[in-house]
C-alpha positions as CSV (number, residue, x, y, z in Angstrom):
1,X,-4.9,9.7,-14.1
2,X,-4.2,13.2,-13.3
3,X,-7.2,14.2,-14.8
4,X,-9.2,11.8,-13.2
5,X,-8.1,13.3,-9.7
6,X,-9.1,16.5,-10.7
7,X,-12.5,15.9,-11.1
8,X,-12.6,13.3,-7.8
9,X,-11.5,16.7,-6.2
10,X,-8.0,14.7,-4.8
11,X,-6.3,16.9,-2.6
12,X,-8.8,19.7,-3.4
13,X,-11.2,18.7,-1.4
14,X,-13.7,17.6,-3.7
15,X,-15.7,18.7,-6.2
16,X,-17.5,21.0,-3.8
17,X,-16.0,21.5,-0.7
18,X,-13.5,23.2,0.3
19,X,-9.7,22.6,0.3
20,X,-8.6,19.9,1.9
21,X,-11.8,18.9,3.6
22,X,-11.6,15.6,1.4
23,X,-9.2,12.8,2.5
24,X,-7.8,10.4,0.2
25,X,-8.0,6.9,2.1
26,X,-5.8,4.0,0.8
27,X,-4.2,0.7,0.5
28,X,-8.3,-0.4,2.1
29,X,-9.3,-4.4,2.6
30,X,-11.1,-5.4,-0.1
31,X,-13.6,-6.0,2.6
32,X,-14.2,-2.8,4.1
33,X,-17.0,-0.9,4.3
34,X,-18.4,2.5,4.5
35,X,-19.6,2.2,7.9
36,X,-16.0,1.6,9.1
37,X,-14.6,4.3,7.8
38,X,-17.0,6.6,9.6
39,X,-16.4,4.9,12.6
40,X,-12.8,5.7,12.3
41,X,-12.9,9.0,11.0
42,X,-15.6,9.9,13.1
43,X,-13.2,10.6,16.7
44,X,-11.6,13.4,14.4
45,X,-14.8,15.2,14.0
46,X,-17.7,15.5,12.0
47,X,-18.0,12.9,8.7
48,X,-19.6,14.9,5.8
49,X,-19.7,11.9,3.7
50,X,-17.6,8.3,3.2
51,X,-17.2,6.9,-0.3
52,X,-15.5,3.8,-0.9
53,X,-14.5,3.4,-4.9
54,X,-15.7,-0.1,-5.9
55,X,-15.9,-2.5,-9.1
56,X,-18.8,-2.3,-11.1
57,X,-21.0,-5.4,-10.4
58,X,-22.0,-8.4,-12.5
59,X,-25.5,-8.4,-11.4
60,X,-28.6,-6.3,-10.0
61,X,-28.4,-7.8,-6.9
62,X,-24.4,-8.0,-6.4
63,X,-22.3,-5.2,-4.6
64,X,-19.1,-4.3,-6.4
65,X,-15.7,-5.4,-4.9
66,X,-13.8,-2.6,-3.1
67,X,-11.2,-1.1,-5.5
68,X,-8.7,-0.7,-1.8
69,X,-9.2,3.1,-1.7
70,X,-12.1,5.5,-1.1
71,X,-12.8,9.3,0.0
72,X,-14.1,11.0,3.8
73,X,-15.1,14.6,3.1
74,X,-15.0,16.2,7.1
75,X,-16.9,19.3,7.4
76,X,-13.9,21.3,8.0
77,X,-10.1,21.4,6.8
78,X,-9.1,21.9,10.5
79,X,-10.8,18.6,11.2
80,X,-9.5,16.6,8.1
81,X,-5.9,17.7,9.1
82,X,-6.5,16.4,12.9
C-alpha cells in the first residue's frame, strides 16, 4: 500500500509536481464526478488537474464505478493548503 502511494505521489504532491500541490480527496459518492471536484476545488484557486480513481469496466462502452477517493493537483502548495 505504501508503495503504491509513493508512486500516486500521496502527500508528495504527485509524481511531478511539487510538494503538497496534490490533495488526497476521500470517503467520495460512488457517484461523483470529476467535474465536481473542480467546481469545489476551484474557489481555492487554480485546478491543475482532478482524477477520480475508478473500477476497471466490464465493457468498451461502460465507465468504471468510483473507487470513493480521487486526486486535485492545484498549481501551487499555497493554494492546496487554502
Amino acid at each position: 500500500e505504501k508503495e503504491k502511494d509513493k508512486e500516486m505521489g500521496v502527500g508528495k504532491g504527485g509524481p511531478r509536481g511539487n510538494p503538497g500541490d496534490t490533495l488526497y480527496v476521500g470517503d467520495l459518492p460512488l457517484d461523483a464526478n470529476e467535474e465536481e471536484l473542480l467546481r469545489e476545488f476551484g474557489s481555492c484557486g487554480n485546478v491543475v488537474h482532478v482524477v477520480i480513481t475508478r473500477e476497471r469496466p466490464h465493457s468498451e462502452t461502460e465507465v468504471g464505478r468510483s473507487r470513493g477517493f480521487g486526486f486535485v493537483k492545484m498549481s501551487s502548495a499555497a493554494e492546496a493548503n487554502s
